[in-house]
PDB file with one MODEL, atoms N, CA, C and O in Angstrom:
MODEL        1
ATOM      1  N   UNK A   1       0.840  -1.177   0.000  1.00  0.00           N
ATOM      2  CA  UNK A   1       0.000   0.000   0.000  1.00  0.00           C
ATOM      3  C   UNK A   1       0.881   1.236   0.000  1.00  0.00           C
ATOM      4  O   UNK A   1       1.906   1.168   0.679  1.00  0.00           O
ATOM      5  N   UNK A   2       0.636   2.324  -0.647  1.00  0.00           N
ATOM      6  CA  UNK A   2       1.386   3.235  -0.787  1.00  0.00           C
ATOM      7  C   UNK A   2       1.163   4.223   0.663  1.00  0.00           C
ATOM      8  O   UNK A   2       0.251   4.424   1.466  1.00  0.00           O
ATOM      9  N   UNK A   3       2.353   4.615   0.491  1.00  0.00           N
ATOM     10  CA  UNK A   3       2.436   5.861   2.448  1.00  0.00           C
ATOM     11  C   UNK A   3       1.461   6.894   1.823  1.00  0.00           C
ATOM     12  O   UNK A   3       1.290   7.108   0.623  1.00  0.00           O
ATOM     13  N   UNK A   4       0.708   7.638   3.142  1.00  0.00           N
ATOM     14  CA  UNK A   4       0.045   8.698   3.142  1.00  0.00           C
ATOM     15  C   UNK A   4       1.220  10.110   2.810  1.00  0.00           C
ATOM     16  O   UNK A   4       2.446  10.149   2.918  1.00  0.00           O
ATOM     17  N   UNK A   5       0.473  10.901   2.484  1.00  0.00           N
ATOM     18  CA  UNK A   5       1.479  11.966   2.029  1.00  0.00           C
ATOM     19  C   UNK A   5       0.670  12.975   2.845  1.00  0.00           C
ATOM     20  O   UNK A   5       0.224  13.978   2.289  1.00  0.00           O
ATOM     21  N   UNK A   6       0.447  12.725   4.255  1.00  0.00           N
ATOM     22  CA  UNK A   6      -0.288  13.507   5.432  1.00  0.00           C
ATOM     23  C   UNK A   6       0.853  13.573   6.546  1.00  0.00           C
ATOM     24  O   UNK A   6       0.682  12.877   7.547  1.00  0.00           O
ATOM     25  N   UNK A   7       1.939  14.311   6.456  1.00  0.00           N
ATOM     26  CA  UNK A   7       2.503  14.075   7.560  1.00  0.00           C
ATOM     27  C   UNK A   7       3.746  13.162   7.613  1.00  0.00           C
ATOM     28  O   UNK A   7       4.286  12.555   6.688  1.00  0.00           O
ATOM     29  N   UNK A   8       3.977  13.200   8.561  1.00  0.00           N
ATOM     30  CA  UNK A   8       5.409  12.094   8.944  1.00  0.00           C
ATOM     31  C   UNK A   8       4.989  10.376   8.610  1.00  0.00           C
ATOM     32  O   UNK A   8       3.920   9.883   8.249  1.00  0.00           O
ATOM     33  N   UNK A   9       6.574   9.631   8.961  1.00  0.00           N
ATOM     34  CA  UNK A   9       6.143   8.169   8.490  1.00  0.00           C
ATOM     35  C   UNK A   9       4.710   7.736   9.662  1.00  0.00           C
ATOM     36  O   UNK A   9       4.450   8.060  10.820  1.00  0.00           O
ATOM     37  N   UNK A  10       3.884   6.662   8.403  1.00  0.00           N
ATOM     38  CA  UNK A  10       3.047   6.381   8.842  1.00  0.00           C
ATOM     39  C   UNK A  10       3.303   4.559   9.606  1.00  0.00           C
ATOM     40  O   UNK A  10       4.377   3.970   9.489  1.00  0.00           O
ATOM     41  N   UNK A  11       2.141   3.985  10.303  1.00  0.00           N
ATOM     42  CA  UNK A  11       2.683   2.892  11.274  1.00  0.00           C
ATOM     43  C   UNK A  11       2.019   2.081  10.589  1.00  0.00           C
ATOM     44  O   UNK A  11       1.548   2.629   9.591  1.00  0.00           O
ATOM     45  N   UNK A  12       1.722   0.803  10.700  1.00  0.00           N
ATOM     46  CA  UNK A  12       0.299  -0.321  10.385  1.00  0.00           C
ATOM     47  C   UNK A  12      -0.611  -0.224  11.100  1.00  0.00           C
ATOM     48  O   UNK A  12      -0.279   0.096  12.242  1.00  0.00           O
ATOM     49  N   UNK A  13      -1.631  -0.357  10.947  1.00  0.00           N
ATOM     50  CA  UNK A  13      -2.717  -0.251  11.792  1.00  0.00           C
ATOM     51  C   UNK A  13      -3.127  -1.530  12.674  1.00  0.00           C
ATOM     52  O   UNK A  13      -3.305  -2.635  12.163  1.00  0.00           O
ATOM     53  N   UNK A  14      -3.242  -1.305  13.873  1.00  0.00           N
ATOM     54  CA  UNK A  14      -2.819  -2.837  14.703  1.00  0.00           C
ATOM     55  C   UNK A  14      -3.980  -3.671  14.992  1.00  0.00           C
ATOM     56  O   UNK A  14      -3.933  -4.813  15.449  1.00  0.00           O
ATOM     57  N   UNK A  15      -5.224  -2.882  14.630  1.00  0.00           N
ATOM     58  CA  UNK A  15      -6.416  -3.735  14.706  1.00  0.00           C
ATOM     59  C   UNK A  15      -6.700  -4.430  13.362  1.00  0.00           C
ATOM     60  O   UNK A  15      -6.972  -5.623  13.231  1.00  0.00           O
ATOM     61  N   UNK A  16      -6.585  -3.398  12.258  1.00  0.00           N
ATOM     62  CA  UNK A  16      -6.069  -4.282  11.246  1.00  0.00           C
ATOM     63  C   UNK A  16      -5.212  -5.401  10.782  1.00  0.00           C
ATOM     64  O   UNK A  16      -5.295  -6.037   9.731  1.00  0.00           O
ATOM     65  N   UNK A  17      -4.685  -5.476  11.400  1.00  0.00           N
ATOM     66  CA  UNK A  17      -3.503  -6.303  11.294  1.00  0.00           C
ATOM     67  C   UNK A  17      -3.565  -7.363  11.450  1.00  0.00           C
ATOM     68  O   UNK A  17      -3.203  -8.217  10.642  1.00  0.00           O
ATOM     69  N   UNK A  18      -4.339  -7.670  13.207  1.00  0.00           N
ATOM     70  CA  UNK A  18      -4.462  -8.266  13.800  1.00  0.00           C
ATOM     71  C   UNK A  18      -5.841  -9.029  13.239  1.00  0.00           C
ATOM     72  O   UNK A  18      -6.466  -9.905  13.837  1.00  0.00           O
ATOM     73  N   UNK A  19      -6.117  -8.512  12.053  1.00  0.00           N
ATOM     74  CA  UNK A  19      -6.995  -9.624  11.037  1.00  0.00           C
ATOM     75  C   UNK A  19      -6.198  -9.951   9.787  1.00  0.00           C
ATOM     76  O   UNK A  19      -6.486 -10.832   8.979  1.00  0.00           O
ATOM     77  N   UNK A  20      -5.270  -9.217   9.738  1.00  0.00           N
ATOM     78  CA  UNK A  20      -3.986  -9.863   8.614  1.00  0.00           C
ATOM     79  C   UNK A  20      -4.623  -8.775   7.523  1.00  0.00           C
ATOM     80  O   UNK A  20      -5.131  -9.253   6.509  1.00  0.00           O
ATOM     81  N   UNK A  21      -4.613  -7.332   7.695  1.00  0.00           N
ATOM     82  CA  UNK A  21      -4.982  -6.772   6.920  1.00  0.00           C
ATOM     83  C   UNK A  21      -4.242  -5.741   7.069  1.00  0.00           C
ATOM     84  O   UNK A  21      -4.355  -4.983   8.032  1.00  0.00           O
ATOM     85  N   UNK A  22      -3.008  -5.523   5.698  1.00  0.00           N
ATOM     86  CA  UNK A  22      -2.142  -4.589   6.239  1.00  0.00           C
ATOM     87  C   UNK A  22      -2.873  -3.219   5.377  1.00  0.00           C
ATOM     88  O   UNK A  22      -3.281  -3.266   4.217  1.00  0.00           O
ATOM     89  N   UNK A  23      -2.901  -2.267   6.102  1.00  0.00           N
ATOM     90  CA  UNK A  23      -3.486  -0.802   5.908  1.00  0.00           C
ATOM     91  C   UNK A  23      -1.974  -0.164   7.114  1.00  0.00           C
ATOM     92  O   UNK A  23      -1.368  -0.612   8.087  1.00  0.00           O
ATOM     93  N   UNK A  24      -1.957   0.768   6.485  1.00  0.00           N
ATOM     94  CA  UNK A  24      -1.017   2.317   7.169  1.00  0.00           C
ATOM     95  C   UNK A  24      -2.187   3.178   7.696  1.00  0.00           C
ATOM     96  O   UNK A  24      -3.149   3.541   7.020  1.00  0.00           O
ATOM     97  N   UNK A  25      -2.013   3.397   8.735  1.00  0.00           N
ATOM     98  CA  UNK A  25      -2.575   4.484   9.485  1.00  0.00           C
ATOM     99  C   UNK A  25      -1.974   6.000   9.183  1.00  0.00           C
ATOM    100  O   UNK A  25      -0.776   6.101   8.920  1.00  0.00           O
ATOM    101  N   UNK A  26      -2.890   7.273   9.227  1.00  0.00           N
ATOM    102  CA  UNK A  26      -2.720   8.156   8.743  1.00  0.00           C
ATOM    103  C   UNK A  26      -2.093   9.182   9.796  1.00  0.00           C
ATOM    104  O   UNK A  26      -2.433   8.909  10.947  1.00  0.00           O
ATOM    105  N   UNK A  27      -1.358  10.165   9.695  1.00  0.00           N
ATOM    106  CA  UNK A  27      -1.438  10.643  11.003  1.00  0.00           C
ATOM    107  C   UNK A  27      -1.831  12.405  11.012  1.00  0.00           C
ATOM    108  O   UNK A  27      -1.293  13.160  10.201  1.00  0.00           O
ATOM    109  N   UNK A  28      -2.930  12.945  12.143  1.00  0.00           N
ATOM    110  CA  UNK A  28      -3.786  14.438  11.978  1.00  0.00           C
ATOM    111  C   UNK A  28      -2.424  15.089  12.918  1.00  0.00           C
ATOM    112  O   UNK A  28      -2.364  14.682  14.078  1.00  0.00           O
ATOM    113  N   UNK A  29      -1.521  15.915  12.533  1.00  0.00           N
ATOM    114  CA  UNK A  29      -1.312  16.923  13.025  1.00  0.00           C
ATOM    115  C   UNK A  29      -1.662  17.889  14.161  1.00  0.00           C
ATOM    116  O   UNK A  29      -0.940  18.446  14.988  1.00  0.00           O
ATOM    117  N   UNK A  30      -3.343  17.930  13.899  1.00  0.00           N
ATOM    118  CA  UNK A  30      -3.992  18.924  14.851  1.00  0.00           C
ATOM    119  C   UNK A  30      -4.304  18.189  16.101  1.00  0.00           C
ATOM    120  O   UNK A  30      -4.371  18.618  17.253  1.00  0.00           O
ATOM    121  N   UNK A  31      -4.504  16.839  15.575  1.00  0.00           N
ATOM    122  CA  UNK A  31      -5.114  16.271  16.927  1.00  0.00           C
ATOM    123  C   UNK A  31      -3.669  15.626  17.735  1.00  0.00           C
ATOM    124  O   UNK A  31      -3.796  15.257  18.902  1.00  0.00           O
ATOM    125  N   UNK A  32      -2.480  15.531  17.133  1.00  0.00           N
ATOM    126  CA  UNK A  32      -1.734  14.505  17.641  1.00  0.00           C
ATOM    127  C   UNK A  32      -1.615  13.078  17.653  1.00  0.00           C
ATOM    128  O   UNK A  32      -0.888  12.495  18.457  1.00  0.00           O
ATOM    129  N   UNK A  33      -2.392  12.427  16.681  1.00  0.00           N
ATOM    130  CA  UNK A  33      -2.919  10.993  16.549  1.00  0.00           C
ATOM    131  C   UNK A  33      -2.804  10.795  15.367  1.00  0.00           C
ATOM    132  O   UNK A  33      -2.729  11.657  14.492  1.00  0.00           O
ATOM    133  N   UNK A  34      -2.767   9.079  15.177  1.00  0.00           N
ATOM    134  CA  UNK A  34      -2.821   8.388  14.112  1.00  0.00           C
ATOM    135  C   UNK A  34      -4.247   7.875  13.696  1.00  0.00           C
ATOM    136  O   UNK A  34      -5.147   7.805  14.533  1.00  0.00           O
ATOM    137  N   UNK A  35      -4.398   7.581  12.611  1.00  0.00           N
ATOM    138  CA  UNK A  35      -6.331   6.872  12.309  1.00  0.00           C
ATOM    139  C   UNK A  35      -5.897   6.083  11.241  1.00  0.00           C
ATOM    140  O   UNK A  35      -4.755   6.011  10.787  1.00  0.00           O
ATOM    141  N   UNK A  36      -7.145   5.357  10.792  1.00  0.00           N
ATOM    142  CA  UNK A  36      -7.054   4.371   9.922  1.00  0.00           C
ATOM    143  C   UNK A  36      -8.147   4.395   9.377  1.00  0.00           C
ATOM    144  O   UNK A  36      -9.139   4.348  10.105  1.00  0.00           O
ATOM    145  N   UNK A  37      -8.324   4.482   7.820  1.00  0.00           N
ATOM    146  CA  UNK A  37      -9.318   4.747   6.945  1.00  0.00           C
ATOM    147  C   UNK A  37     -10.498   3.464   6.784  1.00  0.00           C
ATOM    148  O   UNK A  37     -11.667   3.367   6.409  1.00  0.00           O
ATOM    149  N   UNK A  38      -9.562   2.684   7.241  1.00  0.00           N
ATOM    150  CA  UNK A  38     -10.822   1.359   7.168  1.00  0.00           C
ATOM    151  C   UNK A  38     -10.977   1.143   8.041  1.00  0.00           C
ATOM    152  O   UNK A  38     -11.996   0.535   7.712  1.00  0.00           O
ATOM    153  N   UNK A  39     -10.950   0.974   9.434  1.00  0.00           N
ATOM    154  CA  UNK A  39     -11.471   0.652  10.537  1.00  0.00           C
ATOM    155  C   UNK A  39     -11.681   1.388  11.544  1.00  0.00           C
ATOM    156  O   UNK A  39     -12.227   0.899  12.533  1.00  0.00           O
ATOM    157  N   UNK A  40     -11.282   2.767  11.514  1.00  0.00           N
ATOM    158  CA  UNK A  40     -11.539   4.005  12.265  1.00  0.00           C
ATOM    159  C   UNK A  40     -10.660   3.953  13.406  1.00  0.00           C
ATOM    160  O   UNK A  40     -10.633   5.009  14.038  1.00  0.00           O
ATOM    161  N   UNK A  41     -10.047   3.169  13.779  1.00  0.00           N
ATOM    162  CA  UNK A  41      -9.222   2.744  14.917  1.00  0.00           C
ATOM    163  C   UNK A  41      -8.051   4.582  14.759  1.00  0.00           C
ATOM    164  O   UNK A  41      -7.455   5.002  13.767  1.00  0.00           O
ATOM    165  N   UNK A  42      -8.172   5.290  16.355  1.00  0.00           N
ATOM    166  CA  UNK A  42      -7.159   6.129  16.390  1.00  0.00           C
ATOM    167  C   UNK A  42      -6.731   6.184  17.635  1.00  0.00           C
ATOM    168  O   UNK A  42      -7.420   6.058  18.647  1.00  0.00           O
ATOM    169  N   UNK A  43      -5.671   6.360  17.571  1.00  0.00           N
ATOM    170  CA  UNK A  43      -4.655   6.468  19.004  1.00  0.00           C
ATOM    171  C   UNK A  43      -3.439   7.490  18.760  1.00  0.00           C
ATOM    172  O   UNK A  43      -3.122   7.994  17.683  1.00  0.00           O
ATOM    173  N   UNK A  44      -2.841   7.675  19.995  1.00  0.00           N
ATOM    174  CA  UNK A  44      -1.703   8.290  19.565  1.00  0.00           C
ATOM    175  C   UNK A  44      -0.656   7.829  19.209  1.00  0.00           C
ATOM    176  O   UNK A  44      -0.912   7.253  18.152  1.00  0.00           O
ATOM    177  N   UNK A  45       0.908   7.663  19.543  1.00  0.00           N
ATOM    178  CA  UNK A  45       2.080   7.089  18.835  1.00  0.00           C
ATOM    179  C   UNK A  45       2.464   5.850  19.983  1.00  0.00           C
ATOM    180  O   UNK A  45       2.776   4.764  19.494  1.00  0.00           O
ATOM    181  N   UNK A  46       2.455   5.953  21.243  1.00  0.00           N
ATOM    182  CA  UNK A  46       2.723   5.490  22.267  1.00  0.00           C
ATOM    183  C   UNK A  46       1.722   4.233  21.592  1.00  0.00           C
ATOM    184  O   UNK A  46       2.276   3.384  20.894  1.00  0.00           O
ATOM    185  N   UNK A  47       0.395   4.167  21.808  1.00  0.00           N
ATOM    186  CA  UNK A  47      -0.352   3.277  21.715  1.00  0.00           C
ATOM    187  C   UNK A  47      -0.534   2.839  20.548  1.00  0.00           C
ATOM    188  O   UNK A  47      -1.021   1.709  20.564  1.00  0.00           O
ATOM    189  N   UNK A  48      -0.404   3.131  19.832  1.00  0.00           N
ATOM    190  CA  UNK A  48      -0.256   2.390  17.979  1.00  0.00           C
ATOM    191  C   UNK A  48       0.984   1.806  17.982  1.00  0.00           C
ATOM    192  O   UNK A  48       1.200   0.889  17.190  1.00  0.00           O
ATOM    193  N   UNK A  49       2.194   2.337  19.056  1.00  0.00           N
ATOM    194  CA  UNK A  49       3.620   1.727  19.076  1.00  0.00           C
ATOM    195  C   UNK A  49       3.134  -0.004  20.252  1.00  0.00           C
ATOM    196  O   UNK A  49       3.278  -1.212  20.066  1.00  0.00           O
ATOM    197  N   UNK A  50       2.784   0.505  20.931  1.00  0.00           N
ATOM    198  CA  UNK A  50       2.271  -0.424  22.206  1.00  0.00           C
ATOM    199  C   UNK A  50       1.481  -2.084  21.796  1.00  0.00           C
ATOM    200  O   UNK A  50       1.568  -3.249  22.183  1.00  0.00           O
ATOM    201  N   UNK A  51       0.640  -1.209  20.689  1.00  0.00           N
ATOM    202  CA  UNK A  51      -0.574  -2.672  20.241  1.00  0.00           C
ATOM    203  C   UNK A  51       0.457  -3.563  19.166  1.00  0.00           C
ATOM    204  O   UNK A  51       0.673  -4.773  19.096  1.00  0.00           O
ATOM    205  N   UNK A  52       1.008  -2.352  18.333  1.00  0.00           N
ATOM    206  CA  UNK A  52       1.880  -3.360  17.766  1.00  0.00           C
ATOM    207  C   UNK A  52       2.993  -4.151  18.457  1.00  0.00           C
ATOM    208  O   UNK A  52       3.121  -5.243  17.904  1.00  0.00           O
ATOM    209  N   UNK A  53       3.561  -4.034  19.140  1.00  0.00           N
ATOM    210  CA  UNK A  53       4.606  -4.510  20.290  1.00  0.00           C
ATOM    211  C   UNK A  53       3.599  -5.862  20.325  1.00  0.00           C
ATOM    212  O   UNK A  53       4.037  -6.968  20.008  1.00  0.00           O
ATOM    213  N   UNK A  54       2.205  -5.657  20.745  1.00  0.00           N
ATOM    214  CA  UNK A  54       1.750  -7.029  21.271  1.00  0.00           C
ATOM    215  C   UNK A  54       1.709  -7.821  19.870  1.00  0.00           C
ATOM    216  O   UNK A  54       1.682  -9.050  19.825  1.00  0.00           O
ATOM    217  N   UNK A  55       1.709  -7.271  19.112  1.00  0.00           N
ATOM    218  CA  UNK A  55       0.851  -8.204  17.884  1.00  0.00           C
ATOM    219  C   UNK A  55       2.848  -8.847  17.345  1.00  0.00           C
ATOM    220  O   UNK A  55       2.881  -9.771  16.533  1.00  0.00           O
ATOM    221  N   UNK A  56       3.945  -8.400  17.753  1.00  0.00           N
ATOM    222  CA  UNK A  56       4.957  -9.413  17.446  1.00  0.00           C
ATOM    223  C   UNK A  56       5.441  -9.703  18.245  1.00  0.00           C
ATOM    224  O   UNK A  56       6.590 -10.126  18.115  1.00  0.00           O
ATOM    225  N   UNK A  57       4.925  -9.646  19.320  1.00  0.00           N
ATOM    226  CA  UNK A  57       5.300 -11.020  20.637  1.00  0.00           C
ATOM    227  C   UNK A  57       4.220 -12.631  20.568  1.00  0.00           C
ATOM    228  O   UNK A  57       4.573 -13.764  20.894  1.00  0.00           O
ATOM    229  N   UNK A  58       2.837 -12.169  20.021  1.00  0.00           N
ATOM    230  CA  UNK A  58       1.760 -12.919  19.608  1.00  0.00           C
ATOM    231  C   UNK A  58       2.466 -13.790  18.528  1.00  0.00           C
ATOM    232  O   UNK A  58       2.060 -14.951  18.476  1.00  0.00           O
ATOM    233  N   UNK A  59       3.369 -13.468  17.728  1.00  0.00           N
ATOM    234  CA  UNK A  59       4.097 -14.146  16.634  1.00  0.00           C
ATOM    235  C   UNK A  59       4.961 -14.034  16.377  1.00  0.00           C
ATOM    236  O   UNK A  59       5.239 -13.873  15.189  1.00  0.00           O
ATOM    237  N   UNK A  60       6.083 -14.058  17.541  1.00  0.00           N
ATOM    238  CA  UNK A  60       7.225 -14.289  17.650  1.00  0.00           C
ATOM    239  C   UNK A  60       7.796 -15.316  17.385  1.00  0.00           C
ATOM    240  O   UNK A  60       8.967 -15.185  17.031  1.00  0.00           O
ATOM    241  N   UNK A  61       7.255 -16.643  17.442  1.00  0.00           N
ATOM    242  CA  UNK A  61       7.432 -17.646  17.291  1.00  0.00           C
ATOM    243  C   UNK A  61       7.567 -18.265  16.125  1.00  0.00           C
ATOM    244  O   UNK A  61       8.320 -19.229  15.991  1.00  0.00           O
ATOM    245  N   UNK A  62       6.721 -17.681  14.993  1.00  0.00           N
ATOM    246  CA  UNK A  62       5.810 -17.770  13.645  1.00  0.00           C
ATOM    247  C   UNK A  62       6.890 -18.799  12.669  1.00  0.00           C
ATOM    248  O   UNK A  62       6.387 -19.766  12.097  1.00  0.00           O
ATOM    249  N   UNK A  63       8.064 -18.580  12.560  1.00  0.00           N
ATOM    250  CA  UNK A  63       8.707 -18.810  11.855  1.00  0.00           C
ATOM    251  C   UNK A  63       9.761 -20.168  11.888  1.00  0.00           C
ATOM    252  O   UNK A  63      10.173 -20.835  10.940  1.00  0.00           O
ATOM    253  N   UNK A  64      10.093 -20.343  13.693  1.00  0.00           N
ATOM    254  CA  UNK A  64      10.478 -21.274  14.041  1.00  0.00           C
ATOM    255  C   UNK A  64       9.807 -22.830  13.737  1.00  0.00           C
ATOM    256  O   UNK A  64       8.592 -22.799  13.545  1.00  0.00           O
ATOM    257  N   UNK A  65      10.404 -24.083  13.676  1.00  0.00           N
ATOM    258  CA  UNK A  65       9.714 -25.560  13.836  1.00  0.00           C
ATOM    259  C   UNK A  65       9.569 -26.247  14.645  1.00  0.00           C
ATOM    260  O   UNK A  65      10.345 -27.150  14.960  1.00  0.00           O
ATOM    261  N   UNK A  66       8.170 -25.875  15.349  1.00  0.00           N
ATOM    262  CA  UNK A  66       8.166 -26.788  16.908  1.00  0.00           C
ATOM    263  C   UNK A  66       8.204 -28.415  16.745  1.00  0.00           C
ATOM    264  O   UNK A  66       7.296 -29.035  16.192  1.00  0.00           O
ATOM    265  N   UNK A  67       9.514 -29.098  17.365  1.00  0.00           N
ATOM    266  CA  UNK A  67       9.180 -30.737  16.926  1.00  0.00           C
ATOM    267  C   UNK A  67       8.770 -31.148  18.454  1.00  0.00           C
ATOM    268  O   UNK A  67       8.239 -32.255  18.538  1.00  0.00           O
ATOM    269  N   UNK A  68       8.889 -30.627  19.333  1.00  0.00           N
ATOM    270  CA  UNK A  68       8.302 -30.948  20.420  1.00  0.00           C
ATOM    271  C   UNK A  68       7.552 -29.970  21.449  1.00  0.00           C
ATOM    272  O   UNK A  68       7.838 -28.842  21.852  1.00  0.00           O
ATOM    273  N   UNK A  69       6.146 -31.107  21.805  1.00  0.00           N
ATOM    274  CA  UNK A  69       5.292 -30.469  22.366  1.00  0.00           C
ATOM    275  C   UNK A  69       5.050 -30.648  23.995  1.00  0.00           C
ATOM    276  O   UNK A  69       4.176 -29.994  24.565  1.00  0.00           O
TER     277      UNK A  69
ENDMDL
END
């Protein structure tokens, strides 16, 4: 998906994501926050930094071959 041309770099959107739907979140200047055009989801940087933090500890693992359970 191409970056917004609103501002500084934009993040993924973490509720999105977290359905495997990669969208960039936009970010308003006036308000101090990031948003997301498809799911309305807005927060500020801390917390768009925060949700994503969870969403690659959730799949940290992803890549490794578990042979034992």
């Amino acid at each position: 998906m191409a970056q917004g041309r609103k501002g500084k770099l934009n993040y993924r959107c973490p509720r999105c994501m977290m359905r495997e739907i990669d969208m960039d979140m936009l970010y308003d200047s006036q308000n101090d926050e990031y948003y997301c055009l498809r799911c309305s989801f807005t927060g500020n940087e801390a917390e768009v930094k925060r949700l994503n933090q969870q969403f690659r500890e959730k799949y940290l693992d992803r890549l490794k071959r578990m042979t034992e359970f």
